[in-house]
C-alpha angles and dihedrals in degrees: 000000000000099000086053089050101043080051090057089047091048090045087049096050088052087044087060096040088057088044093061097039089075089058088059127101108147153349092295089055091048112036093035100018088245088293085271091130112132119214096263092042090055090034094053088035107052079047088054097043094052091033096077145111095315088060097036111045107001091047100042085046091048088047090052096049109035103018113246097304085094097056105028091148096078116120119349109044103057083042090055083046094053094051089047100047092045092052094036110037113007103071092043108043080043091047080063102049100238134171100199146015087246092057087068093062089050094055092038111033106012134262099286082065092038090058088048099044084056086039095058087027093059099056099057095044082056092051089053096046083056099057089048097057084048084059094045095043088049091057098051094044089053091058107035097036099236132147106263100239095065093043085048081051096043093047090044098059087045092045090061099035082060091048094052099051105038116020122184102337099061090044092059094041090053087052092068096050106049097032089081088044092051094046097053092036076061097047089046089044092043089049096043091053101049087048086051087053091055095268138307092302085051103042091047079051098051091058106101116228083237094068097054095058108107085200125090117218113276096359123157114226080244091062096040099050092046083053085067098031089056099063085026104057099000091071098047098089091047108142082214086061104038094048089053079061100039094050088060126102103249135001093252088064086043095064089032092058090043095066099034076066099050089051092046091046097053089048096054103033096069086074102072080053084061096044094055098032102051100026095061090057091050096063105271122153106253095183086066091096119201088342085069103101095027088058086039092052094048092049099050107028120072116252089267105055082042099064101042083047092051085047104046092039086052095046090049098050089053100056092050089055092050089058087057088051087047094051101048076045092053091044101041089048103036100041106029113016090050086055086061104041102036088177103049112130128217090265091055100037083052084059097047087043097064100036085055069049091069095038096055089051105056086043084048088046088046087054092053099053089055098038119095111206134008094233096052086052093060090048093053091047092045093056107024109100092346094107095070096037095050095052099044091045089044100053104025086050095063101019144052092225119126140002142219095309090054099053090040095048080040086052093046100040102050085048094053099049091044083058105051091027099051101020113021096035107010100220136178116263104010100159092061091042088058094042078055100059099037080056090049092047095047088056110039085048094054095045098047085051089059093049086056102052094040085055094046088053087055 
């Protein structure tokens, strides 16, 4: 009976997927679904598409087995990203008309800095993509009681199939849909599991003092206020993000469905902190991993919730993997491949778009099959390469200061100092240290052009 019913979700979301492929006539439909988005389209859409696997399912697993010290993100962090990227960035890159982060720094810096803003941009959507497929493989292995590296192979053949067909505009439209599933299948769970503990008293009391500590043991303030600033100003500058807002009307829906995301995602996302925190206490297996909530949920809900929770988590989850595989396609198309081929109309550059499509999904695949938890891999998207891009669209977005120079010294120094802090020398605090350089380098950049041309004048 699950596995029938995780086939008519499947055979939906391609329905939907066909259904939107007849709307599509070139690159804009796909990549930015014709920026014809309406505010409560982009607002329950950019909540679905960061509420995904990594929330679900990576955070809730993290939560049960280290407090919520490990995911101290949830939910507050990502919700505080949403609301600032929707007052800071959306309205103005939409009043623009772009199709991708990487067309900003081709308008504002020049192309040199255009081709390394989509160079750092594409790695981290792939990461993501990754973790998503983890989440996804995870859920199915959970119901049909397969190993998880042929689920991971299976989802990632039908993740791509779905890109390919619908773009942006299925996936938001899936949103929609399975956004409301997904919120009463977490009320029923989150009911079913406090009954399970011996009511609400019970289930407070089962929660050990050690979860609730937001510190880790033995962390340094450094340490601990990199671990917010990672999901609040790492995530920002995600391509998955930027192209929900640029797909919207006018640049007025895109900052009002920005923060009609923010405000969704802080109400919601306070059920996977129940979920780890309770159901821990209650017995559940923690060292589970990211197959934590979905054995929880098969072991508390009746066949039948099951099996609409497992859909509508699974549909979900898909459609926020095929926004990382968009977006590597947008920017691969958009901001390399049209480099390439200057004359390449919307038809050709369609067809370039979803082939990039296939190829994002077997490195995301690839990814997948070495990354440990889903969790870790968001973490990792969420830092790697953000530093450079933040700072140049920051400050190149609101002021005049700085050119070309300054973006590509903010790129590479960011990228430089993620790598010794957090890999060669492990150090505390390494996104903000590399917030820190790309900022240096931005600046430095920009003050030794003027020099320049004030020296040149003279």
């Amino acid at each position: 009976m699950i596995l029938a019913a995780l086939v008519f979700y499947v055979v939906l979301q391609l329905a939907i997927a066909v259904w939107a492929s007849r709307k599509i006539a070139g690159d804009v439909d796909y990549l930015v679904a014709g920026r014809r988005l309406g505010m409560f389209a982009v607002g329950i859409s950019v909540f679905a598409t960061w509420f995904g696997g990594e929330t679900v399912m990576g955070a809730s697993a993290t939560i049960a087995s280290e407090g919520i010290a490990g995911a101290r993100a949830e939910p507050f962090g990502y919700a505080i990203c949403l609301v600032l990227a929707a007052l800071a960035v959306a309205g103005a890159l939409r009043a623009k008309g772009y199709i991708t982060l990487a067309d900003f720094f081709r308008d504002r810096f020049g192309g040199r800095a255009e081709i390394a803003a989509a160079c750092v941009s594409i790695p981290t959507s792939v990461i993501w993509a990754a973790a998503q497929l983890l989440a996804l493989a995870a859920l199915l292995a959970t119901v049909a009681g397969l190993p998880v590296d042929i689920t991971l192979m299976a989802v990632t053949g039908l993740v791509i199939l779905y890109t390919l067909l619908g773009g942006l505009l299925a996936s938001v439209v899936t949103d929609i849909l399975q956004g409301a599933i997904v919120l009463v299948g977490l009320i029923i769970l989150l009911f079913a599991l406090v009954d399970h503990a011996g009511g609400p008293a019970a289930a407070l009391a089962s929660i050990q003092p050690e979860q609730l500590i937001l510190i880790a043991p033995g962390e340094s303030w450094l340490a601990r206020l990199d671990a917010f600033a990672i999901p609040i100003l790492g995530s920002i500058v995600a391509q998955e993000l930027i192209s929900r807002f640029l797909g919207s009307k006018t640049a007025k829906i895109a900052v009002r469905g920005g923060l009609l995301a923010g405000g969704l995602y802080l109400a919601v996302g306070f059920f996977p902190l129940a979920f780890g925190l309770i159901g821990a206490g209650a017995g559940f297996d923690a060292s589970a991993g990211d197959l934590f909530l979905p054995n929880l949920a098969a072991e508390l809900l009746p066949t039948a919730l099951f099996v609409m929770f497992a859909g509508a988590l699974f549909s979900a989850v898909l459609s926020t993997v095929d926004s990382a595989l968009l977006a590597v396609s947008a920017l691969t198309t958009e901001n390399l491949y049209s480099r390439v081929r200057t004359k390449a109309g919307p038809r050709e550059k369609l067809v370039a778009a979803r082939v990039l499509t296939v190829v994002a999904g077997v490195c995301a695949y690839v990814v997948a099959t070495q990354g440990d938890t889903i969790y870790g891999l968001v973490e990792l998207a969420s830092s790697l390469g953000s530093a450079g891009l933040l700072v140049s669209l920051l400050i190149g977005l609101h002021t005049r200061f700085g050119d070309e120079w300054s973006a590509l010294a903010a790129l590479a120094s960011g990228l430089l100092a993620i790598w010794l802090g957090d890999w060669v020398f492990e150090i505390p605090g390494a996104f903000l240290f590399s917030i820190l350089a790309a900022l240096t380098g931005y600046a430095l950049a920009a003050l030794a052009s003027l020099a320049v041309q004030r020296h040149s004048r003279t």
